[in-house]
C-alpha positions as semicolon CSV with decimal commas, in nm:
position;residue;x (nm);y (nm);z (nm)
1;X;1,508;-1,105;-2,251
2;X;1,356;-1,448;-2,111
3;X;1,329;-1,521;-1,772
4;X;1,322;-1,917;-1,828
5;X;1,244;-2,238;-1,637
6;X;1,012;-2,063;-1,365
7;X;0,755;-2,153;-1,169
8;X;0,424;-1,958;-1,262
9;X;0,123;-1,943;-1,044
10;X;-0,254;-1,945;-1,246
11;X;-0,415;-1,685;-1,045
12;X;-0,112;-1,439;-1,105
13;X;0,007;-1,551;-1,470
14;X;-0,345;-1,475;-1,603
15;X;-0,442;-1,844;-1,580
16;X;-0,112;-1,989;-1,692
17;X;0,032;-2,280;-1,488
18;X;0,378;-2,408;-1,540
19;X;0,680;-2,555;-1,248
20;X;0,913;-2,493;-1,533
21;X;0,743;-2,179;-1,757
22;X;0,903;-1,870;-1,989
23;X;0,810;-1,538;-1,964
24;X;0,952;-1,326;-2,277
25;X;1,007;-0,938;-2,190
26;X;1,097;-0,668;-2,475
27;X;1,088;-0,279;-2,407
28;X;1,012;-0,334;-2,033
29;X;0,714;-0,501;-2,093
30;X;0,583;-0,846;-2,075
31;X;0,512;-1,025;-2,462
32;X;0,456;-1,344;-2,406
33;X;0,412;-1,566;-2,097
34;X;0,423;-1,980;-2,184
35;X;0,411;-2,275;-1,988
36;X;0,698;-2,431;-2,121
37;X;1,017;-2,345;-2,082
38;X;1,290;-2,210;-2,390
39;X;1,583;-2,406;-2,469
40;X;1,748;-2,235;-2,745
41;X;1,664;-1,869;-2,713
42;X;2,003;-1,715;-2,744
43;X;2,220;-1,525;-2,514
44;X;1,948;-1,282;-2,297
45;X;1,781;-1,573;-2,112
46;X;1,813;-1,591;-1,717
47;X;1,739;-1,889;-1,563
48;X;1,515;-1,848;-1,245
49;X;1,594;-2,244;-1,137
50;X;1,259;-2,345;-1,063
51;X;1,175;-2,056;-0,820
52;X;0,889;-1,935;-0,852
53;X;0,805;-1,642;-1,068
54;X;0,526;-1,332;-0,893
55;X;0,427;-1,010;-1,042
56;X;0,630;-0,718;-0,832
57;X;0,435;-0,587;-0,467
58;X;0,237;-0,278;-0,453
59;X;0,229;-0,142;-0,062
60;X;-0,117;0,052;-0,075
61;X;-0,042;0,215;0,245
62;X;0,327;0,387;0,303
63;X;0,511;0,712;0,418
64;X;0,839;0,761;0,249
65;X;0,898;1,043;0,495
66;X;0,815;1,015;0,893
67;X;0,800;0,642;0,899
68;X;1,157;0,514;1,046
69;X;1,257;0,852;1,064
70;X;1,270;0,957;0,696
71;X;1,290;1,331;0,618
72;X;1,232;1,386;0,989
73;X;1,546;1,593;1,080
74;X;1,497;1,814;0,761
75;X;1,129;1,909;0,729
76;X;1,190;2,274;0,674
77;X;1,510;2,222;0,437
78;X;1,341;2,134;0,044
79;X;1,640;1,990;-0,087
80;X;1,731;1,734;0,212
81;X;1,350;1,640;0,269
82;X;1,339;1,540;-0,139
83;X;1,655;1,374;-0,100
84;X;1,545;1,154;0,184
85;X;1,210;1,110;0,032
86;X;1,346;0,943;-0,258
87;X;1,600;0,740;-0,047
88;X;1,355;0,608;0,155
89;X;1,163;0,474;-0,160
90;X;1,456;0,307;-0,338
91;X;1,455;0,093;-0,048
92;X;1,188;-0,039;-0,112
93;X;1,242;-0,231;-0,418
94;X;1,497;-0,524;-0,266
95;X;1,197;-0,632;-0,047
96;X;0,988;-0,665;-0,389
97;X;0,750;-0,354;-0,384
98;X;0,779;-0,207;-0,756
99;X;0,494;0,005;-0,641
100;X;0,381;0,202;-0,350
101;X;0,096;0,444;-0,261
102;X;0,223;0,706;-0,021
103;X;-0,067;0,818;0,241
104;X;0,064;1,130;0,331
105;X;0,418;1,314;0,319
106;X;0,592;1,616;0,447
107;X;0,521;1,892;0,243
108;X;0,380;1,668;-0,013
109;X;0,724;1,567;-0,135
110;X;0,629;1,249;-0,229
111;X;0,438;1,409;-0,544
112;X;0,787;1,532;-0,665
113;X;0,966;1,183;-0,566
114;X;0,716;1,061;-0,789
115;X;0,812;1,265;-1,060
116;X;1,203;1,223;-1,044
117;X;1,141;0,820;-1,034
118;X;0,905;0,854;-1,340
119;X;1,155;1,110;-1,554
120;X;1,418;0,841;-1,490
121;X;1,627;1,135;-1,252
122;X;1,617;0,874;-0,992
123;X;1,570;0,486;-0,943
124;X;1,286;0,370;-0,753
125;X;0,907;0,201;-0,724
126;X;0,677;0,339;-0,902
127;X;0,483;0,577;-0,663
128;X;0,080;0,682;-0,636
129;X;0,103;1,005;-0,445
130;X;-0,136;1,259;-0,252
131;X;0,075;1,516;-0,102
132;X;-0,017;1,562;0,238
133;X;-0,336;1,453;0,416
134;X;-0,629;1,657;0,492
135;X;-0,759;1,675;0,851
136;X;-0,961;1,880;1,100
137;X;-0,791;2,069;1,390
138;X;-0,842;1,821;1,632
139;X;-0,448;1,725;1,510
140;X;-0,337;2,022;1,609
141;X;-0,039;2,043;1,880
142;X;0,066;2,368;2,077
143;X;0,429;2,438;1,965
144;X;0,416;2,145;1,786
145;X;0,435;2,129;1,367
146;X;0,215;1,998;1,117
147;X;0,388;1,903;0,846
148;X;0,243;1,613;0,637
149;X;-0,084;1,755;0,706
150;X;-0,326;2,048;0,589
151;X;-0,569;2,160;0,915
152;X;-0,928;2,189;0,737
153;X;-1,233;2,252;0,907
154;X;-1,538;2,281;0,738
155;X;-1,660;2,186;0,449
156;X;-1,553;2,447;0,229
157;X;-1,195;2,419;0,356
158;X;-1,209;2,056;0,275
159;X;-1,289;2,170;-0,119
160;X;-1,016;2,474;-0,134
161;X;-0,745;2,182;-0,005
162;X;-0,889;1,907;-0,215
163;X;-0,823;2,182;-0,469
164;X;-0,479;2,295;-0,386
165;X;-0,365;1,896;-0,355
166;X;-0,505;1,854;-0,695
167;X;-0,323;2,134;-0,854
168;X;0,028;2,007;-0,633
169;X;-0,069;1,682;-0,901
170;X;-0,160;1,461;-0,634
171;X;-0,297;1,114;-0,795
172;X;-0,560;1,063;-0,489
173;X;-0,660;1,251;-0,191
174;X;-0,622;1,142;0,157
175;X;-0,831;1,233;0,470
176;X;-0,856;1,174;0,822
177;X;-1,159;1,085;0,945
178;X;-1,090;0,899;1,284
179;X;-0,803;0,956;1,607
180;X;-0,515;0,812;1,476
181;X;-0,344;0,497;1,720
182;X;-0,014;0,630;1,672
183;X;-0,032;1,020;1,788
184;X;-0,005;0,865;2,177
185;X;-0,303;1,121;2,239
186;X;-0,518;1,032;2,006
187;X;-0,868;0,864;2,064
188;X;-0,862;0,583;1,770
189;X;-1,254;0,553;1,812
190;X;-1,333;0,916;1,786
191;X;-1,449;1,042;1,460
192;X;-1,293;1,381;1,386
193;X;-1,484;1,498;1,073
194;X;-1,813;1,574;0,978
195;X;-2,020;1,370;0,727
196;X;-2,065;1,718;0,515
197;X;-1,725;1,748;0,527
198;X;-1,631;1,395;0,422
199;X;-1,906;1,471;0,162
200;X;-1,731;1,775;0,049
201;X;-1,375;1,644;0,001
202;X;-1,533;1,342;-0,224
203;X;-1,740;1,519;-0,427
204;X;-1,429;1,806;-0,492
205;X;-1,199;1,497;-0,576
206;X;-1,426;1,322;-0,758
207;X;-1,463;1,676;-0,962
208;X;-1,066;1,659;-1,063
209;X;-1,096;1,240;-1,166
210;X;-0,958;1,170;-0,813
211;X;-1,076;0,950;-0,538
212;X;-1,044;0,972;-0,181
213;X;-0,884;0,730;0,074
214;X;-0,979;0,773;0,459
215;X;-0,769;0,675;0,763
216;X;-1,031;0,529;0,939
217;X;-1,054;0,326;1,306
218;X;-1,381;0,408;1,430
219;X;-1,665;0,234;1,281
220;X;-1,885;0,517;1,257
221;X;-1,583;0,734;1,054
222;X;-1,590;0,401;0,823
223;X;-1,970;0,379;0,804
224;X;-1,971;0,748;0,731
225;X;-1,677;0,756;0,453
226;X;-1,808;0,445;0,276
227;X;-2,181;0,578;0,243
228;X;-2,000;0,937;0,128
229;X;-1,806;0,735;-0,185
230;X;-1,462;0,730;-0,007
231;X;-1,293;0,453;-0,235
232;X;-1,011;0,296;0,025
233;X;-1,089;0,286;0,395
234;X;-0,731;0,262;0,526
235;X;-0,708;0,034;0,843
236;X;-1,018;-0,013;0,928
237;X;-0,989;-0,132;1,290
238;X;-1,294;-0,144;1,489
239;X;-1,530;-0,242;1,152
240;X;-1,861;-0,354;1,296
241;X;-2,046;-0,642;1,179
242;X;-2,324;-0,425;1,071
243;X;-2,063;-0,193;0,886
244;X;-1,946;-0,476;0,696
245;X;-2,287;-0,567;0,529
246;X;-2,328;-0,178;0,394
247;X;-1,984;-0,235;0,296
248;X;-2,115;-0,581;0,110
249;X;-2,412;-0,361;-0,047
250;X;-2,100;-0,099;-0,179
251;X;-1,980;-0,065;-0,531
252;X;-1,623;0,090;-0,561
253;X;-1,508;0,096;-0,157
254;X;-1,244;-0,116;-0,028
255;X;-1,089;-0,225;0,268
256;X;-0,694;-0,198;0,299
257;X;-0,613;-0,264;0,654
258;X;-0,258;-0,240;0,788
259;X;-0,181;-0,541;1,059
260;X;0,173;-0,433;1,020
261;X;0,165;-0,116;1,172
262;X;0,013;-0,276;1,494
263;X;0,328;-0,526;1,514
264;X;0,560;-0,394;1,804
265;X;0,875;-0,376;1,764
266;X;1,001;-0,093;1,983
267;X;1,278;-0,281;2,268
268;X;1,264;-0,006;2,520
269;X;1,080;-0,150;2,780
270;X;0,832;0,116;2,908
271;X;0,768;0,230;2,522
272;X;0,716;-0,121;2,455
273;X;0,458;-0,224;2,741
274;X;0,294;0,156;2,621
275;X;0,252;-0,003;2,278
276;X;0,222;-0,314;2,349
277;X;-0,102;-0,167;2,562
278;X;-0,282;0,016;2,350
279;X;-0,213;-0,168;1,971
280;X;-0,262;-0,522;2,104
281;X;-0,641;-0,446;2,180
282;X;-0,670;-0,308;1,816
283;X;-0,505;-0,589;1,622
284;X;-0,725;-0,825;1,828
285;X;-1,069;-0,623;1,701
286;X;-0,903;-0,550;1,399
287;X;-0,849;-0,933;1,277
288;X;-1,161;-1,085;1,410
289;X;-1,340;-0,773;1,194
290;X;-1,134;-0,801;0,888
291;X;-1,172;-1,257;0,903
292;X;-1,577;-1,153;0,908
293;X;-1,508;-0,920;0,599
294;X;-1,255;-1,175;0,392
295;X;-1,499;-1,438;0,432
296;X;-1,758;-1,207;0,349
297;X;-1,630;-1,214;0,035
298;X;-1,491;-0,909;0,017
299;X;-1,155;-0,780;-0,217
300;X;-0,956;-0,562;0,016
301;X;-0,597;-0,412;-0,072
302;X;-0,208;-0,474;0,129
303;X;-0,093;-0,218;0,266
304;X;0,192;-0,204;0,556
305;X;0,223;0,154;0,685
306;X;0,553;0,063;0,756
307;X;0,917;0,107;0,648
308;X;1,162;-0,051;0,462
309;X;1,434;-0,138;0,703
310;X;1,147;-0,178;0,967
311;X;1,140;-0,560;1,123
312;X;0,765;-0,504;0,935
313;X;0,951;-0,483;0,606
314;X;1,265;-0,755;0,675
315;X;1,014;-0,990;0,861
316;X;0,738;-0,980;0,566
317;X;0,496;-0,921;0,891
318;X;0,177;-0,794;0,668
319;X;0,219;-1,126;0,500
320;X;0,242;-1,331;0,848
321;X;-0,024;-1,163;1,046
322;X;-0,282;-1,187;0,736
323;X;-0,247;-1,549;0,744
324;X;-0,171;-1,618;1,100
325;X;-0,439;-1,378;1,265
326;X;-0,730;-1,367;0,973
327;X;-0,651;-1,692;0,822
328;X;-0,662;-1,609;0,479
329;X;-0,570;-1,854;0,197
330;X;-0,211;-1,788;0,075
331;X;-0,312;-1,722;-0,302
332;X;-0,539;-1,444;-0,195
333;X;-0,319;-1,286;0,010
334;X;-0,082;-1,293;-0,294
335;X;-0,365;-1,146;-0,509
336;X;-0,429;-0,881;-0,235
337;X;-0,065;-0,791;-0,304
338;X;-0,028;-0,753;-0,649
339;X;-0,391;-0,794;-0,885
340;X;-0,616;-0,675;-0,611
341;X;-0,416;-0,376;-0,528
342;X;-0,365;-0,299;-0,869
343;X;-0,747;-0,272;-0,990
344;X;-0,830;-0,095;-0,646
345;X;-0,587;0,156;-0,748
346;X;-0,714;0,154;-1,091
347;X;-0,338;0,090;-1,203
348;X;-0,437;-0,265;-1,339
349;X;-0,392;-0,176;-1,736
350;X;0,014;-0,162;-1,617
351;X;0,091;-0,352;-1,342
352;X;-0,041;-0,612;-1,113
353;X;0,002;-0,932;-1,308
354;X;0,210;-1,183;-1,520
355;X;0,019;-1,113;-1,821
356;X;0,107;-0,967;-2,173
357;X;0,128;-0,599;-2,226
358;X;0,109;-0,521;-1,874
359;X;0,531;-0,403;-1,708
360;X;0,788;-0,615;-1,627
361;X;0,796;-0,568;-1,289
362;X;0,844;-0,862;-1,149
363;X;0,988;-1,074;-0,855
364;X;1,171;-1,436;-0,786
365;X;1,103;-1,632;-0,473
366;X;1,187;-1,952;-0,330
367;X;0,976;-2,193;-0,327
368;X;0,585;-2,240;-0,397
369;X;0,406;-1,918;-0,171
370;X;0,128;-2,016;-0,309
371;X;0,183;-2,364;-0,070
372;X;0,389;-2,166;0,191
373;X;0,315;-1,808;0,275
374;X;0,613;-1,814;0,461
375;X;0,853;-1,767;0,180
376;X;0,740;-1,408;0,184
377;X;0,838;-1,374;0,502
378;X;1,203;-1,317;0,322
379;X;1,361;-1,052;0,065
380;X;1,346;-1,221;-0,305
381;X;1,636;-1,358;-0,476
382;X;1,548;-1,100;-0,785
383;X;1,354;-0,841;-0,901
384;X;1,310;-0,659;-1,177
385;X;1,132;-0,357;-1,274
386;X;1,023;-0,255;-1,592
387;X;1,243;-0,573;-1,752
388;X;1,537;-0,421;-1,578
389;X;1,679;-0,599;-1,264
390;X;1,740;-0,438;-0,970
């Protein structure tokens, strides 16, 4: 197949430039990618009309169970909770995400989502998963459950459930090492595990070939998890200036902050003025810190920690607020989307460019984004994954 007369963006089409390019797929992968477009290529050629032609989106940072209510009502039923799981990821792909990294799931269902997608069971985005998060029993709630989450205090807890996640086939390992903003008691700027512990989990996953990502708001938890080899330091709200220099000094730790998940959308009036309360303060902190860090020079990854379905999603809000509130140039945000997450999640060698040998998983858009972020504010007009379109 040929997906002819496209536009093709440099930075993304491993330095190929073209308003009117050809991009040649066989097997599911990408063979040849040319400037100039094919006119007599027989009968498998679509024409993409000038739009412009983008390697498929990776989300770094989902749920595809809790967020919008997925899997919710059937935590303690297997069958339902898989079900929804993979639901929830197949809706992903019409907003352009080929690839997500789920940061936490109900009984670690996304590892067998995963697996269904991969065997071809079930459509879907490719999907990095960890199983459920590990974190100290400062999340605990009387009568309440914790599903999504394995309670670990002390360091050697944190090994023997670095362990068990590893053995479940989890692909990375995620902790908690701050409050989190969105359990409405939480204390965002509290650190709620040790450095030993932090430590522990690391060294345990690095053991197994896996890395770690943190949730992380408090700039101490960051400081800590980024001089204990956590890889990803997920959100990464209150980042201090000082925090950003050891970060600077850092081999192998990246940033992948989240503006999405502070964009309120809740109508109800009294939850909204609650939300609007206590996320507006963060975002504000949070994009001053993370414009310091971009211009810093650092790479940092795209996540949402949002839902498809979610005005985040429909609205392309992770796209709006990166440019609007940190003022990033559009082609990096682009890159942070697709290349950059790709070699942070060390899934470069498949994914995460227009380039030959790597999948087809690609995406159409109007227009130049590269000129006008804002035409990612919108669903594609195609996708395709693996050469097939969805």
């Amino acid at each position: 197949m040929i997906l002819n007369n496209c536009r093709l963006i440099p930075q993304l089409s491993g330095g190929v430039a073209s308003d009117c390019g050809s991009v040649c797929i066989e097997d599911g992968k990408i063979v040849r990618v040319s400037a100039a477009s094919v006119s007599d290529a027989g009968e498998d050629v679509f024409d993409c009309g000038g739009k412009t032609l983008l390697p498929g989106l990776i989300d770094l940072h989902t749920h595809i169970t809790l967020l919008g209510g997925a899997g919710v009502d059937c935590v303690n039923d297997p069958m339902k909770l898989l079900i929804a799981a993979v639901e929830q990821a197949q809706k992903c792909l019409p907003y352009g995400y080929t690839t997500i990294r789920d940061c936490g799931s109900f009984a670690g269902v996304a590892i067998y989502a995963r697996d269904m997608i991969q065997k071809g069971i079930a459509p879907g985005p490719r999907i990095l998963a960890n199983g459920e998060t590990l974190t100290s029993s400062i999340m605990w709630k009387p009568g309440g459950s914790e599903a999504g989450v394995r309670l670990s205090d002390g360091a050697e807890e944190y090994r023997r459930h670095v362990r068990m996640e590893a053995a479940m086939g989890a692909d990375f390992i995620k902790i908690y090492a701050s409050g989190s903003a969105y359990d409405p008691s939480g204390v965002p700027k509290h650190p709620i595990m040790t450095r030993d512990e932090i430590r522990t989990a690391v060294e345990t996953a690095h053991m197994h070939g896996l890395y770690v990502a943190s949730h992380c708001h408090a700039d101490s938890a960051i400081r800590d998890c980024i001089e204990c080899g956590v890889k990803t330091i997920e959100h990464a709200t209150y980042i201090s200036d000082e925090t950003i220099a050891l970060l600077q000094k850092t081999q192998d730790c990246y940033l992948v902050p989240t503006f999405a998940a502070m964009y309120v959308s809740q109508t109800e009036p009294a939850a909204r003025e609650f939300w609007l309360a206590r996320l507006t303060p963060m975002l504000e902190a949070c994009a001053r810190q993370i414009e310091k860090a971009y211009k810093a020079g650092e790479k940092m990854g795209f996540g949402t920690d949002s839902a498809p379905g979610s005005p985040q999603y429909e609205k392309g809000v992770e796209f709006q607020m990166r440019k609007d509130y940190c003022h990033m140039e559009n082609v990096d945000i682009l890159l942070q989307a697709t290349k950059y997450n790709a070699e942070i999640a060390g899934i470069d060698h498949m994914v995460g460019e227009i380039r030959e040998g790597l999948m087809a998983d690609l995406i159409l858009v109007e227009e130049n984004p590269a000129e006008d972020i804002s035409v990612m504010y919108h669903r594609p007009a195609c996708v395709w994954q693996a050469g097939k379109r969805i």
